[in-house]
Backbone of each chain as ProteinMPNN parsed JSONL, in Angstrom:
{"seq_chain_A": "XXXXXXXXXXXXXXXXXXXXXXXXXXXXXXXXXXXXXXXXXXXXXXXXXXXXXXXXXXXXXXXXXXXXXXXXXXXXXXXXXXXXXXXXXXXXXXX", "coords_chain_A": {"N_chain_A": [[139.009, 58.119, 116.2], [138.019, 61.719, 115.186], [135.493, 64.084, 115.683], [134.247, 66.353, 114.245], [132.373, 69.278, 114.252], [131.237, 72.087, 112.606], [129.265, 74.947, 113.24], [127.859, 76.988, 111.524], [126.753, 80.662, 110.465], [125.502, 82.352, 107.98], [125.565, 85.27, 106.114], [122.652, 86.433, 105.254], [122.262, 87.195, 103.001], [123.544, 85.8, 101.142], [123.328, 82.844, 101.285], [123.037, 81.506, 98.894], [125.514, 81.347, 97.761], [127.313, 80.79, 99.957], [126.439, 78.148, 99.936], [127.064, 77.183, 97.055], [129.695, 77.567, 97.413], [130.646, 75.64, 99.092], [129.673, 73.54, 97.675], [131.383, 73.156, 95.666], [133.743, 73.173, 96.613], [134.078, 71.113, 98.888], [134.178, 68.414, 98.359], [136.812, 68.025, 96.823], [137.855, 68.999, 98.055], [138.001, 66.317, 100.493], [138.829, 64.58, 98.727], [141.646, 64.965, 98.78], [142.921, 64.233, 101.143], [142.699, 61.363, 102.545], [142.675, 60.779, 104.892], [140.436, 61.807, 106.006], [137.517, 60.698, 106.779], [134.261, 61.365, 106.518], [132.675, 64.053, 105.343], [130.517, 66.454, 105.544], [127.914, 68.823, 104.856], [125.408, 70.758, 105.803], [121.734, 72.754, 105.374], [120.592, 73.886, 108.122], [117.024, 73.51, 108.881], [115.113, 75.077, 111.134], [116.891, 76.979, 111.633], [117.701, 80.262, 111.047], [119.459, 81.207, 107.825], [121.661, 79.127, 108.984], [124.236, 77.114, 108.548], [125.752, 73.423, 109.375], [128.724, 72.15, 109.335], [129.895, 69.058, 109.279], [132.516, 66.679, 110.164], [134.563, 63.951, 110.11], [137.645, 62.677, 111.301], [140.427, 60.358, 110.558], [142.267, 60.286, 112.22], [144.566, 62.756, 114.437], [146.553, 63.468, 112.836], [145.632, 63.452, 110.166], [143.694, 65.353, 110.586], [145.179, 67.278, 111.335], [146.759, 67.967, 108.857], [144.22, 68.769, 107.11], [143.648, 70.238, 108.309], [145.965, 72.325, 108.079], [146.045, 72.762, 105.341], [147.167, 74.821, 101.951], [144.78, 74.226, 100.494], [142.371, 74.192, 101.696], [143.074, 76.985, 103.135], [142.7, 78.835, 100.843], [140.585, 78.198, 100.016], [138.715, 79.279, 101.769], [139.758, 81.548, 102.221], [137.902, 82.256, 100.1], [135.408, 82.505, 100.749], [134.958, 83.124, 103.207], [133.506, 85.957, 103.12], [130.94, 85.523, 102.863], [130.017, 84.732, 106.075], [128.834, 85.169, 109.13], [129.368, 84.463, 111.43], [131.116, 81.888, 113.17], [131.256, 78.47, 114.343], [133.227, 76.136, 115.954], [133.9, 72.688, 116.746], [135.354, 70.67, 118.503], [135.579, 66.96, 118.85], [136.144, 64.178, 120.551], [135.43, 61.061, 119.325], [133.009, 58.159, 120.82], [131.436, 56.429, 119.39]], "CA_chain_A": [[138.324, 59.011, 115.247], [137.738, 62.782, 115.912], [134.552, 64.712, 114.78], [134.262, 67.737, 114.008], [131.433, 69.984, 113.794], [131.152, 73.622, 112.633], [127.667, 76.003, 112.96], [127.678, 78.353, 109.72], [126.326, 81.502, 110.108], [126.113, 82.825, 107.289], [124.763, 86.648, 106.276], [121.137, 86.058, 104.886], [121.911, 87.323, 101.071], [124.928, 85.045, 100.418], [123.06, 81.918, 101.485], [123.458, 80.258, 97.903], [126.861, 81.612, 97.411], [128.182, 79.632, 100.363], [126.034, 76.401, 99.415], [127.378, 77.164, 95.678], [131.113, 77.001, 97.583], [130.845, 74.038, 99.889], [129.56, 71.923, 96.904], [132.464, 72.831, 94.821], [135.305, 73.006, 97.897], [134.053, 70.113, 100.014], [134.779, 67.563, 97.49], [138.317, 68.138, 96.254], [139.171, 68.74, 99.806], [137.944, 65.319, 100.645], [139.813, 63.601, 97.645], [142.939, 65.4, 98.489], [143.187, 63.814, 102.294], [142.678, 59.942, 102.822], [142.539, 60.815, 106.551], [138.887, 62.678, 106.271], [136.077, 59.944, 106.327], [133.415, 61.932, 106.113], [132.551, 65.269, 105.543], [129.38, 66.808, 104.877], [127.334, 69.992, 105.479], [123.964, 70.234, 105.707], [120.846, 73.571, 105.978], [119.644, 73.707, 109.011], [115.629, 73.455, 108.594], [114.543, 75.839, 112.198], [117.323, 78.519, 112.245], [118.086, 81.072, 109.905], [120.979, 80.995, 107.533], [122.732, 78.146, 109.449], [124.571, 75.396, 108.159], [126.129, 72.516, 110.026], [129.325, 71.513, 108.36], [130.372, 67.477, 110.048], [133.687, 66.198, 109.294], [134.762, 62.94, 110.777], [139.247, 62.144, 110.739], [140.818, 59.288, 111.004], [143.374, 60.821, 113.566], [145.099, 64.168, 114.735], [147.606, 63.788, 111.566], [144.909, 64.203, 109.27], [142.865, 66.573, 111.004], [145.85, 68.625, 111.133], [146.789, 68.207, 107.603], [143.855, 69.367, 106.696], [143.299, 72.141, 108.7], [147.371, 73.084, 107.743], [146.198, 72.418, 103.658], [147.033, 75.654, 101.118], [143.406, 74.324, 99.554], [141.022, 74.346, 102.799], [142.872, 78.355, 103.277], [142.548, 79.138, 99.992], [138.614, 77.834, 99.642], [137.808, 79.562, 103.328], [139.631, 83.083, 102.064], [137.217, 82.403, 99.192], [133.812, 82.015, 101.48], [135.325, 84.522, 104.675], [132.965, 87.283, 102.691], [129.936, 84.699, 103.261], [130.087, 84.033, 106.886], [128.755, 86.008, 109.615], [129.674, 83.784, 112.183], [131.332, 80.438, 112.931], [131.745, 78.039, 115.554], [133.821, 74.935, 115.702], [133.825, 71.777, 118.495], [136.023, 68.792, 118.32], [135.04, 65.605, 119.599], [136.874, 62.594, 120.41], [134.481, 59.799, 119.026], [133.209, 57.174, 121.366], [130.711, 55.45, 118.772]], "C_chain_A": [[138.001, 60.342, 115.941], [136.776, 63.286, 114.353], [134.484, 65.981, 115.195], [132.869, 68.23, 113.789], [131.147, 71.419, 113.634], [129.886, 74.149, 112.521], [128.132, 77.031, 112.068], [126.75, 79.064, 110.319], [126.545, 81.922, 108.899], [125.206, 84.073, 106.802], [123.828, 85.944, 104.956], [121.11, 86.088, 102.952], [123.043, 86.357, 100.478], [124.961, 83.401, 100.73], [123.582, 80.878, 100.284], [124.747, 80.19, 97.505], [127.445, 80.368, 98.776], [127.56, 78.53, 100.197], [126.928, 76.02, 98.217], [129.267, 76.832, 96.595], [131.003, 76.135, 98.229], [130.543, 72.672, 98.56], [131.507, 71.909, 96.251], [133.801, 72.311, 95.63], [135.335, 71.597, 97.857], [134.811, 68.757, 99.356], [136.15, 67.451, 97.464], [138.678, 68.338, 97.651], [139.483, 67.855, 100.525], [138.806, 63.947, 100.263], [141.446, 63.915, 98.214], [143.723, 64.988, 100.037], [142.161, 62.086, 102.857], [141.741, 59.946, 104.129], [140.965, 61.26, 106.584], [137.71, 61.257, 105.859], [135.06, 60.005, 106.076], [133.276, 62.953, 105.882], [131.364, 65.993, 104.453], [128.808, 68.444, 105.397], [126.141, 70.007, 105.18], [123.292, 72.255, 106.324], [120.326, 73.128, 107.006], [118.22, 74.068, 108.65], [115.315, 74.422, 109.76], [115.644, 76.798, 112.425], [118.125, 79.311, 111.071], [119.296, 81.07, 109.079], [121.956, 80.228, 107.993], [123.284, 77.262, 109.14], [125.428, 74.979, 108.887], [127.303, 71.863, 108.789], [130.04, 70.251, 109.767], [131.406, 66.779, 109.231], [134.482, 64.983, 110.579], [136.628, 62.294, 110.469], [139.421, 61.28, 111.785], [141.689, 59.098, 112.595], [143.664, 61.865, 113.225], [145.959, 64.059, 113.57], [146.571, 63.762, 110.496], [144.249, 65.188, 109.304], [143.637, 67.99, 110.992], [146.323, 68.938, 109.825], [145.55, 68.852, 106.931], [143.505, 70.671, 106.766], [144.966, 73.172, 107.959], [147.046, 72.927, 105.816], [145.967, 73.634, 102.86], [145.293, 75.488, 100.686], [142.51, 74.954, 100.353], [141.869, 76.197, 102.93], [142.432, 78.905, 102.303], [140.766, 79.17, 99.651], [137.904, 78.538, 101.059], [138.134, 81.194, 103.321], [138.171, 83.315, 100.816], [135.349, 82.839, 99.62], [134.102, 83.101, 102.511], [133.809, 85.783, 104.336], [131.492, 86.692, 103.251], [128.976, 84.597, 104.813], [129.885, 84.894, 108.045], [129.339, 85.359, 111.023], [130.095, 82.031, 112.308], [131.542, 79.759, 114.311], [132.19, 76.541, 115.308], [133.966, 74.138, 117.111], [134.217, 70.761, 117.729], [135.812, 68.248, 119.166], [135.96, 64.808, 119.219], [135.372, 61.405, 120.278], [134.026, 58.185, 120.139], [132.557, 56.376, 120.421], [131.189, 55.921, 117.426]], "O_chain_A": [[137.72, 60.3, 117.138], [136.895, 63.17, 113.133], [134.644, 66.502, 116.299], [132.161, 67.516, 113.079], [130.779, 71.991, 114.66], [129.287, 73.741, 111.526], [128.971, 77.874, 112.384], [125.811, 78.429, 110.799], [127.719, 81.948, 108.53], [124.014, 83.943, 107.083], [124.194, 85.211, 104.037], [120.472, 85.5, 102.079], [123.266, 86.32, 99.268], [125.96, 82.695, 100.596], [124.243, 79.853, 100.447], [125.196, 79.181, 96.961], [127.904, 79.263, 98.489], [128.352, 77.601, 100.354], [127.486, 74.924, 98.155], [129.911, 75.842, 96.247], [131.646, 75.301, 97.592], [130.933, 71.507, 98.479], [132.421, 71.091, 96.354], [134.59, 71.401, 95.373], [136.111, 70.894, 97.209], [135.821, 68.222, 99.811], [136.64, 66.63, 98.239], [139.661, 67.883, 98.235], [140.52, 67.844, 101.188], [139.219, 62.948, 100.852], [142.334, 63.082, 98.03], [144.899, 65.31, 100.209], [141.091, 62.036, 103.463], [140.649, 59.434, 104.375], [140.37, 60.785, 107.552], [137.253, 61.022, 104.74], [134.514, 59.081, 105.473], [134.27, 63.389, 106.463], [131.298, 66.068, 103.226], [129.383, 69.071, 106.286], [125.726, 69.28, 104.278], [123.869, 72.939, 107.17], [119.642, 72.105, 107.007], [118.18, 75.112, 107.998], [114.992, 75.317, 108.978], [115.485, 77.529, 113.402], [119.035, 78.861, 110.374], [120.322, 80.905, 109.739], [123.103, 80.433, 107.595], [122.743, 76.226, 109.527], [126.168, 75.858, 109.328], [127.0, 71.307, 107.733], [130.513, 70.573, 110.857], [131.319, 66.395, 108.065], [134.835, 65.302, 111.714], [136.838, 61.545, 109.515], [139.068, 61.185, 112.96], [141.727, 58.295, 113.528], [143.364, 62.303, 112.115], [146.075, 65.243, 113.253], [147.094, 64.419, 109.597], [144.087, 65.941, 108.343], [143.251, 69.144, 110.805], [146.352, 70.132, 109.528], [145.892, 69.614, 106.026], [143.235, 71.632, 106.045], [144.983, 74.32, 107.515], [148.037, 73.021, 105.091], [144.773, 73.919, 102.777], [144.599, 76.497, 100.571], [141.907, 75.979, 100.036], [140.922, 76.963, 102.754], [141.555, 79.71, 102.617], [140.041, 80.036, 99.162], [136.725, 78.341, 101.352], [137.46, 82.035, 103.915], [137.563, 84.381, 100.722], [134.442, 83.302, 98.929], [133.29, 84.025, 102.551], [133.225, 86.34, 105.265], [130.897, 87.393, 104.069], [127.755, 84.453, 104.875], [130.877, 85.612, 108.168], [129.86, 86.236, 111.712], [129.524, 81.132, 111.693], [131.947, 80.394, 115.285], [131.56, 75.82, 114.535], [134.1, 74.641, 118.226], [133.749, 70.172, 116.754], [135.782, 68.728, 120.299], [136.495, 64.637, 118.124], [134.548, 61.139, 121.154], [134.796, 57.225, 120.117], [133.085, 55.265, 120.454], [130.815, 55.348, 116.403]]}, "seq_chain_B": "XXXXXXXXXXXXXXXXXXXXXXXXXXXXXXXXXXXXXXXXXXXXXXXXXXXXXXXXXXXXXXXXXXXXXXXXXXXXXXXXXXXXXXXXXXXXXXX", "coords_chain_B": {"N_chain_B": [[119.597, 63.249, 101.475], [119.414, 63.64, 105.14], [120.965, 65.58, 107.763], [121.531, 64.946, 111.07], [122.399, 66.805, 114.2], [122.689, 66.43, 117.625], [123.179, 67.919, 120.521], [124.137, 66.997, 123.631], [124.12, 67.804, 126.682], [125.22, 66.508, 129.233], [124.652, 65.049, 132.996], [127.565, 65.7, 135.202], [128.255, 63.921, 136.878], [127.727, 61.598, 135.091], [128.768, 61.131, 133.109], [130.042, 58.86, 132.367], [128.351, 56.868, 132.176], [126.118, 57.797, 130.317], [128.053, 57.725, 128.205], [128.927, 55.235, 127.463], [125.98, 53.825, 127.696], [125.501, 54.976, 124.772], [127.647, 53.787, 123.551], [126.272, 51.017, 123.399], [123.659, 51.201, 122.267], [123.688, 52.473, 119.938], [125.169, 51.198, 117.625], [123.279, 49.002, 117.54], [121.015, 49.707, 117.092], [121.548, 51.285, 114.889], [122.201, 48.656, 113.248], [119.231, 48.058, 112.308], [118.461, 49.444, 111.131], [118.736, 50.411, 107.684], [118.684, 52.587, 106.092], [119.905, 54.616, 107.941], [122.965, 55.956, 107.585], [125.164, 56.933, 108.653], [125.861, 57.352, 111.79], [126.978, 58.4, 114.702], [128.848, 59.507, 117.857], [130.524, 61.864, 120.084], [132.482, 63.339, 122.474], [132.974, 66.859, 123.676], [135.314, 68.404, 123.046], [135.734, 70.889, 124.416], [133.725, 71.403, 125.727], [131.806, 71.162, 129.053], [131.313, 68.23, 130.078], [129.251, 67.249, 127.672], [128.152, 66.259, 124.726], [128.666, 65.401, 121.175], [126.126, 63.739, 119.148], [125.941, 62.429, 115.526], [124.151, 61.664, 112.999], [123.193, 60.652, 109.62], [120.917, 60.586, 107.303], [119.193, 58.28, 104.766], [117.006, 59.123, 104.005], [113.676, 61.019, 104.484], [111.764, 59.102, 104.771], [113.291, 56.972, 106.906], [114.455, 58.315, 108.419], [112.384, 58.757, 110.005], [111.166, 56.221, 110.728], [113.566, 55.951, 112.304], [113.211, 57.571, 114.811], [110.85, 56.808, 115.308], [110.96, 53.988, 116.607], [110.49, 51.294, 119.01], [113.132, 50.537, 119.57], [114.408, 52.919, 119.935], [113.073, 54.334, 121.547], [112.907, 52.792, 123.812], [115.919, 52.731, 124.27], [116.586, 55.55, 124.906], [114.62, 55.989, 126.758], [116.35, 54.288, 129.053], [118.498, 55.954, 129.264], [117.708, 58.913, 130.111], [117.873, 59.665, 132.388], [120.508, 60.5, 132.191], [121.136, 62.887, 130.927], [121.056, 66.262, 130.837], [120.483, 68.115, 129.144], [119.241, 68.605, 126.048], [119.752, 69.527, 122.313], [118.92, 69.582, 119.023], [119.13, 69.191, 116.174], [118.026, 69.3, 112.553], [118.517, 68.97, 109.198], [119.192, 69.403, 105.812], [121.209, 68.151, 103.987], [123.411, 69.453, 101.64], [125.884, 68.9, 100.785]], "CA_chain_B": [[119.897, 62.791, 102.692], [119.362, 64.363, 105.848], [121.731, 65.39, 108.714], [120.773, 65.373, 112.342], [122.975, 66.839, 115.337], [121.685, 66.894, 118.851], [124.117, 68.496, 121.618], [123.918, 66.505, 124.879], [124.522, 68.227, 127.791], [125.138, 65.608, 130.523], [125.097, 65.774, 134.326], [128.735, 65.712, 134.838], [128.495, 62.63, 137.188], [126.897, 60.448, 134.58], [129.773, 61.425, 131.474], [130.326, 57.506, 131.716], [126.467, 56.141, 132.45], [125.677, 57.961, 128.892], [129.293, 56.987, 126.947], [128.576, 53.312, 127.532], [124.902, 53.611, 127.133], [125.853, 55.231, 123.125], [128.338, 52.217, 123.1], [125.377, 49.918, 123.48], [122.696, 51.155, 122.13], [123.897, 52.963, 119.019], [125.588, 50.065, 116.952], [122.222, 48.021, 117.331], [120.148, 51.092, 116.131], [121.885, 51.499, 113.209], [121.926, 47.94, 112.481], [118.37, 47.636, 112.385], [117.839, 50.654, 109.973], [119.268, 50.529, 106.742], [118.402, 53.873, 105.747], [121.118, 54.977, 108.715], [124.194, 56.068, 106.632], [126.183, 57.305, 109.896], [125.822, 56.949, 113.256], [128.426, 58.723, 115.439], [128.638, 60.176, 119.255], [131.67, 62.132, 120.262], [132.356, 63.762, 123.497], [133.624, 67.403, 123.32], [137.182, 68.711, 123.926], [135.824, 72.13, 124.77], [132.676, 72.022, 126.87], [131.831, 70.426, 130.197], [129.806, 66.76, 129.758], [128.913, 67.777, 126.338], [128.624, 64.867, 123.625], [127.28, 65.582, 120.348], [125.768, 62.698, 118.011], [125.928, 63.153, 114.529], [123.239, 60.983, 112.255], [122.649, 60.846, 108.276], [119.696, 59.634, 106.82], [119.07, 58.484, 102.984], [115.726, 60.19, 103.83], [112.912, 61.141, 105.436], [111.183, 57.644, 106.098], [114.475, 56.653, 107.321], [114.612, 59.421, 110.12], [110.846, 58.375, 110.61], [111.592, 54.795, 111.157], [114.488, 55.632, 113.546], [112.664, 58.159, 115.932], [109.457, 55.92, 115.513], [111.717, 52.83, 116.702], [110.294, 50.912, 119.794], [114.298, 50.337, 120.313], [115.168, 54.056, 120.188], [112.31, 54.603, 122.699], [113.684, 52.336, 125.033], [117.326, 52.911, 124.709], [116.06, 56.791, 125.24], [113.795, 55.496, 128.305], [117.385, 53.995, 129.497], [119.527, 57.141, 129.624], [116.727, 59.703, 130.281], [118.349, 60.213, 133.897], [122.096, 61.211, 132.797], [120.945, 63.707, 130.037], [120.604, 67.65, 131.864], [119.931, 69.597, 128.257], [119.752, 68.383, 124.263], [119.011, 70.426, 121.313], [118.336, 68.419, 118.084], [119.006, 70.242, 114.797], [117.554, 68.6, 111.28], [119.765, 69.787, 108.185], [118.995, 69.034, 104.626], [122.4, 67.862, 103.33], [124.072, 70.351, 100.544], [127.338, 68.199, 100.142]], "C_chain_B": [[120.049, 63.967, 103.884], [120.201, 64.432, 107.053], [121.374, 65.759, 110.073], [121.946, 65.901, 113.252], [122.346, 67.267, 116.557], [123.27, 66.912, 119.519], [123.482, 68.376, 122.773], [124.555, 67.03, 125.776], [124.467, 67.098, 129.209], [125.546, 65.536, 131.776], [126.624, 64.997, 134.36], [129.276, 64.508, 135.645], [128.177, 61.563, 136.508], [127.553, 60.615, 133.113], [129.575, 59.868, 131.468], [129.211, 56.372, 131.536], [126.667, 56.345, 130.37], [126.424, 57.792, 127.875], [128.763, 55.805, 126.646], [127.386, 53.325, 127.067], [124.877, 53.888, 125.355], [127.024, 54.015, 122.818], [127.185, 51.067, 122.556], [124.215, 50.053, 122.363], [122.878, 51.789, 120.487], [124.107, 52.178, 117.548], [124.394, 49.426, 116.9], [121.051, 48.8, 116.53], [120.423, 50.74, 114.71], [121.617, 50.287, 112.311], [120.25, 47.518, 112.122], [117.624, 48.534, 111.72], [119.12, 50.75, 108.749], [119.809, 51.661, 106.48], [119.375, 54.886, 106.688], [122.035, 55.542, 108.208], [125.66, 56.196, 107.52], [125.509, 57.873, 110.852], [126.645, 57.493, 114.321], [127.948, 59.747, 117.189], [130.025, 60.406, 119.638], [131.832, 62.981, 121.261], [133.455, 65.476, 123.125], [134.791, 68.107, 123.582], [137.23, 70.102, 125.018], [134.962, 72.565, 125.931], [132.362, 70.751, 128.035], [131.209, 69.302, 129.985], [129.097, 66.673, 128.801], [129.337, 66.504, 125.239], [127.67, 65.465, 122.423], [126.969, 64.415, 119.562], [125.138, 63.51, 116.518], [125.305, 61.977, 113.638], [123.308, 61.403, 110.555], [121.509, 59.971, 107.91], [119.755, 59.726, 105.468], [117.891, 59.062, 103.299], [114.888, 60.16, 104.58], [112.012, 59.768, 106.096], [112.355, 57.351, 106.843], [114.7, 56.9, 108.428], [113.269, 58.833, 110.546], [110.918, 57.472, 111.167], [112.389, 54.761, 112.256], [113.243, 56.165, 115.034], [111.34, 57.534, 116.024], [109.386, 54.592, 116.239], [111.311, 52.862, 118.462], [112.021, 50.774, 120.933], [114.809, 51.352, 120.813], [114.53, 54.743, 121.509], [112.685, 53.858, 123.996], [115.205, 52.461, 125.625], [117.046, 54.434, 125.371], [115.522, 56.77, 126.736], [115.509, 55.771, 129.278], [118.152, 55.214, 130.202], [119.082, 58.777, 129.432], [117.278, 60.543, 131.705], [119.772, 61.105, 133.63], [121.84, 62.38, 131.802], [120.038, 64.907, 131.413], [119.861, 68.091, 130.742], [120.22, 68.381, 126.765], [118.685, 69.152, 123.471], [119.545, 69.525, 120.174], [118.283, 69.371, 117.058], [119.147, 69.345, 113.848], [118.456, 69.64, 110.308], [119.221, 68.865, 106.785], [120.663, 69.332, 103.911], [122.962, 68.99, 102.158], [125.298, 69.229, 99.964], [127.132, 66.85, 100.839]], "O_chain_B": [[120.658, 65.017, 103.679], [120.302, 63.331, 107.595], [120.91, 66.884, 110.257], [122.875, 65.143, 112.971], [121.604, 68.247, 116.627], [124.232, 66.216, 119.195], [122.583, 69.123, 123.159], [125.756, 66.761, 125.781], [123.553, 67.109, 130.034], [126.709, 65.877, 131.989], [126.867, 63.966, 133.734], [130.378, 64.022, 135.393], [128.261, 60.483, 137.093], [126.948, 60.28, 132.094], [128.899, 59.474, 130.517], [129.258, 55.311, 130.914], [127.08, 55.568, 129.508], [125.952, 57.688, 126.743], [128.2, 55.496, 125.596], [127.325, 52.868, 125.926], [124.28, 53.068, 124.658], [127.067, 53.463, 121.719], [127.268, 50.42, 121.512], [123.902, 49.093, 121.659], [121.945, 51.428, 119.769], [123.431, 52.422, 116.548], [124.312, 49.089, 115.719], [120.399, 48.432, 115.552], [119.819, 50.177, 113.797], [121.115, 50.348, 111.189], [120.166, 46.425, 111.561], [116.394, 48.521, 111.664], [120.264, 51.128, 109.003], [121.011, 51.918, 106.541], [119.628, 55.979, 106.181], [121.815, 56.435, 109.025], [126.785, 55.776, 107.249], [124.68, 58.776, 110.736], [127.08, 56.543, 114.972], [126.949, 60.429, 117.423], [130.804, 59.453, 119.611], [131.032, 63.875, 120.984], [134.489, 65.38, 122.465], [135.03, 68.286, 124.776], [138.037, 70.41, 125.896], [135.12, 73.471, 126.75], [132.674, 69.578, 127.833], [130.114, 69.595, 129.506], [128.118, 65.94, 128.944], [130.435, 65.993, 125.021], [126.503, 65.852, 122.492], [128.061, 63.981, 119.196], [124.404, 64.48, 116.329], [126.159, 61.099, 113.509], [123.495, 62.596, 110.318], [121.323, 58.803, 108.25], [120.159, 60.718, 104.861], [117.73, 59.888, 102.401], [115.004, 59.37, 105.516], [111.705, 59.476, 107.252], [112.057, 57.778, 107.959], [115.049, 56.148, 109.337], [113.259, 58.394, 111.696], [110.749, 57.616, 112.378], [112.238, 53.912, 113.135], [112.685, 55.464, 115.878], [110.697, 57.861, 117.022], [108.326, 54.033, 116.52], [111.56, 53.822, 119.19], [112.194, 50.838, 122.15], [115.521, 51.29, 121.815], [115.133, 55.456, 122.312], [112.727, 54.409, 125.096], [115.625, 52.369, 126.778], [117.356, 54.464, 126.562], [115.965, 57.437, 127.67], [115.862, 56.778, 129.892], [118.344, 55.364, 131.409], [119.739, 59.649, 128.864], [117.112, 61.734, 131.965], [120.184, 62.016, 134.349], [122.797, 63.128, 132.005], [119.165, 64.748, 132.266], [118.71, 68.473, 130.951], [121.153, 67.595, 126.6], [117.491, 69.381, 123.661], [120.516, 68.793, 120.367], [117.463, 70.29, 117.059], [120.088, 68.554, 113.911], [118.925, 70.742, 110.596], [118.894, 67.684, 106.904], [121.125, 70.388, 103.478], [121.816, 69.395, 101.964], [125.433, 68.894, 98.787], [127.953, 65.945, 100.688]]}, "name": "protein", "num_of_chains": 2, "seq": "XXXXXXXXXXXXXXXXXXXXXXXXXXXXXXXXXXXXXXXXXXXXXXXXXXXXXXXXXXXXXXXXXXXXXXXXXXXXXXXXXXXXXXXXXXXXXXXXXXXXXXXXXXXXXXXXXXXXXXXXXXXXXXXXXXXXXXXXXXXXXXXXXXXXXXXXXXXXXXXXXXXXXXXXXXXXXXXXXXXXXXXXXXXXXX"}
């Protein structure tokens, strides 16, 4: 299993706009890849505008399907305007 | 439901002290809290001795119950030595 975790920045006035796109995205991006077992995002509560998006694949052939999926570019040119910063860290899963 | 990630920085002789100890101690956690939803510890591809664990809770007793947990205090006790740095970020779920 490999997890994923991204830190959201995101610029201070467009807070509900990217909540308002992760609900709608996250979903259908979920349905549309087997391989993704979890995937959630969450407000951080102590730092400004941050959200924590956690996405848990089965293996490197889903993880790359999804990252290679028309939808996830399509739903991330849609949010790009959102996002003041991002950071991403893959993990290989021991638990 | 709430999402926790803490980013373990671990001294870089003790990567396998604190793997094994999240082998052990993680799986028994969870089973002993319902309210758990996911449970996960994943080491990272990018930074030195770096593991992050990634938690959901159906809710706030839930998280209360864990970090209130005589077991979590002792498994914690346990692997108190191989841990250098952790930061602990609470998240109120969106998706």
């Amino acid at each position: 299993m490999i997890l994923v975790v991204a830190t959201v920045r995101v610029h201070p006035d467009r807070v509900e706009d990217y909540a308002a796109a992760c609900r709608d995205m996250m979903p259908r991006l979920q349905a549309a890849n087997p391989g993704i077992l979890f995937y959630h995002a969450g407000r951080s509560r102590d730092e400004e505008a941050t959200f924590r998006v956690i996405e848990a694949y089965a293996d490197r052939e889903a993880m790359e399907r999804h990252i290679g999926s028309d939808m996830l570019k399509a739903s991330f040119a849609g949010m790009r305007d959102y996002i003041a910063d991002i950071d991403i860290r893959v993990h290989d899963a021991i638990v």
